[in-house]
C-alpha positions as CSV (number, residue, x, y, z in Angstrom):
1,X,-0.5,14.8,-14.3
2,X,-3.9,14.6,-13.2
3,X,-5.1,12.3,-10.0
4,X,-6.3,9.1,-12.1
5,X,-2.3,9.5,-13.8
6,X,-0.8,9.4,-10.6
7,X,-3.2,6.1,-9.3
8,X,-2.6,4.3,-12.6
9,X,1.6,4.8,-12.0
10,X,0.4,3.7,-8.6
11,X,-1.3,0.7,-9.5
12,X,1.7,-0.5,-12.4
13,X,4.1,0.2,-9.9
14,X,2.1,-2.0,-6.9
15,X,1.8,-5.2,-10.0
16,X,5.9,-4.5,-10.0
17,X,6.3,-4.4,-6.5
18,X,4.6,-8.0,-6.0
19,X,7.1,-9.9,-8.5
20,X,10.5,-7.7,-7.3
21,X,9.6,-8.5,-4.3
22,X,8.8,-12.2,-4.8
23,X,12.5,-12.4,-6.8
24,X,13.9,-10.8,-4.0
25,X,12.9,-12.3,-1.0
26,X,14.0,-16.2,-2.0
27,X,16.7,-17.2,1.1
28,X,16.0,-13.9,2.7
29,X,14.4,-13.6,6.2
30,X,11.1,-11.5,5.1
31,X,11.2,-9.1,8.4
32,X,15.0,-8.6,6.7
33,X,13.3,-7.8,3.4
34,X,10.9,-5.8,4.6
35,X,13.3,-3.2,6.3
36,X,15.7,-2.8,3.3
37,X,12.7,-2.2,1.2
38,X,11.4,0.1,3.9
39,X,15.3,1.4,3.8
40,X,15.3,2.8,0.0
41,X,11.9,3.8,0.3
42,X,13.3,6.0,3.2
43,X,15.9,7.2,0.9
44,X,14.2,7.5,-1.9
45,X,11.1,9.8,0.0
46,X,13.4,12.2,1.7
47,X,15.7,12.5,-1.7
48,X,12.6,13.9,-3.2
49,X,11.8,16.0,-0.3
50,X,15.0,17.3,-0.1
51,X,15.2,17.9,-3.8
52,X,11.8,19.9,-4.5
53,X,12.9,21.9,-1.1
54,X,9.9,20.7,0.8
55,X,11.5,20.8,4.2
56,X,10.2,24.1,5.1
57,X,6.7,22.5,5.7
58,X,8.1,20.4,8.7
59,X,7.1,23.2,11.1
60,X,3.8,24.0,10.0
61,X,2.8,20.3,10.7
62,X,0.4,20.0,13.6
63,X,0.2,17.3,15.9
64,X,-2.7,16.1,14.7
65,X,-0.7,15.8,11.6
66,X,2.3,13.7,13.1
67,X,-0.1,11.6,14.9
68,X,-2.0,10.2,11.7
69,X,0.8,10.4,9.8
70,X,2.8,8.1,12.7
71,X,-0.1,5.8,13.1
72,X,-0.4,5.1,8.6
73,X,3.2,4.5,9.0
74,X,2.4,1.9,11.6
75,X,-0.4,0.6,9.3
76,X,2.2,0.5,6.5
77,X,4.9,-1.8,8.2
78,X,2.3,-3.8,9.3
79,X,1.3,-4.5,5.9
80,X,4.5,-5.1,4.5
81,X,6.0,-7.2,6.9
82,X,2.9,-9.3,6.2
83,X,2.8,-8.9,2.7
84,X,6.8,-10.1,2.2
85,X,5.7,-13.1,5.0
86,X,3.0,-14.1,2.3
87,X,5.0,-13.8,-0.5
88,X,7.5,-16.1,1.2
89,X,4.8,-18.3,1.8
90,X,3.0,-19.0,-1.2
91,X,2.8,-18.0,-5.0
92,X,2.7,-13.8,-5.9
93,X,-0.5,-14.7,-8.5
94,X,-2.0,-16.0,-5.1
95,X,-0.9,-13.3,-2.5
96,X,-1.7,-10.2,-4.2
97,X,-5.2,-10.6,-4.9
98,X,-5.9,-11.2,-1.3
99,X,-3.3,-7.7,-0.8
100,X,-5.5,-5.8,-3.0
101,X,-8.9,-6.7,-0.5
102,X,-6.9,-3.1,1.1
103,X,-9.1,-1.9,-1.8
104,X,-13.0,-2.3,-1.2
105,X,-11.4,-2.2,2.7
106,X,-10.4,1.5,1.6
107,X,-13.8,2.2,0.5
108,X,-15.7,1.2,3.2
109,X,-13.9,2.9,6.1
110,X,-13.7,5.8,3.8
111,X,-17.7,5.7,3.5
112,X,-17.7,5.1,7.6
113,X,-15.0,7.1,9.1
114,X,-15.0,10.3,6.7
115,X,-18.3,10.3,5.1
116,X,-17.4,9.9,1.9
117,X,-19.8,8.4,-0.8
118,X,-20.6,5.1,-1.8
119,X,-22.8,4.7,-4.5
120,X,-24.5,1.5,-5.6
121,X,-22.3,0.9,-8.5
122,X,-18.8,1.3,-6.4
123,X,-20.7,-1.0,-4.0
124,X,-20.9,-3.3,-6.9
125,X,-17.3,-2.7,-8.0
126,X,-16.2,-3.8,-4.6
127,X,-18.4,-6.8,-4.0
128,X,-16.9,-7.6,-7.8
129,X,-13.2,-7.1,-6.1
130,X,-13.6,-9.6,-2.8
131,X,-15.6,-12.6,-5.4
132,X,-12.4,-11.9,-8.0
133,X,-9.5,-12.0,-5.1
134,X,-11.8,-15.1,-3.4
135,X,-11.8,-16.6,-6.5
136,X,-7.9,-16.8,-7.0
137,X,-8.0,-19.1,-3.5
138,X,-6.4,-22.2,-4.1
């Protein structure tokens, strides 16, 4: 599967997450919610680690390499633990619009921190993305 397959697989199984989660969290604390979805995630990761036999590339990781990968795994709970707090709070059609801001948010700091391009019309895409999620404000 080519790049766009995996992002599309991505993007179905994000519109999933949103309503699971939603069904899922009713009389649960969200912090609680978060770490047993952060739990099977856990499992699930290292199951397929363990299963392709990708272990071996543990040592070869620099510390560079631990450090960003510690601090987007920081960024991560941070996101979900407010992410499962919104969805407690109001309605999943209403929370993950605002979620998927993390987009255009994406694309800048990806223009400003490592350089890459931004033309005019993914400008526009974005600018289309923060009027649709402001627009699905109460």
């Amino acid at each position: 599967m080519r790049w766009l397959g995996y992002a599309l697989l991505s993007a179905l199984a994000a519109g999933a997450t949103a309503i699971l989660a939603k069904v899922g969290i009713r009389g649960v604390p969200s912090n609680l919610a978060t770490a047993i979805r952060t739990a099977v995630i856990l499992a699930f990761a290292w199951g397929l680690v363990l299963a392709r036999g990708e272990t071996q590339a543990l040592r070869t990781l620099s510390m560079r390499t631990w450090l960003f990968l510690a601090l987007s795994g920081i960024a991560t709970g941070l996101s979900w633990l407010a992410y499962f707090k919104a969805l407690q709070m109001a309605p999943a059609s209403r929370v993950a619009p605002i979620d998927k801001l993390s987009l255009p948010i994406t694309m800048l700091l990806a223009w400003l921190l490592l350089g890459e391009s931004l033309s005019w019309r993914m400008a526009l895409g974005s600018a289309i993305m923060v009027l649709g999620a402001l627009l699905t404000l109460p």
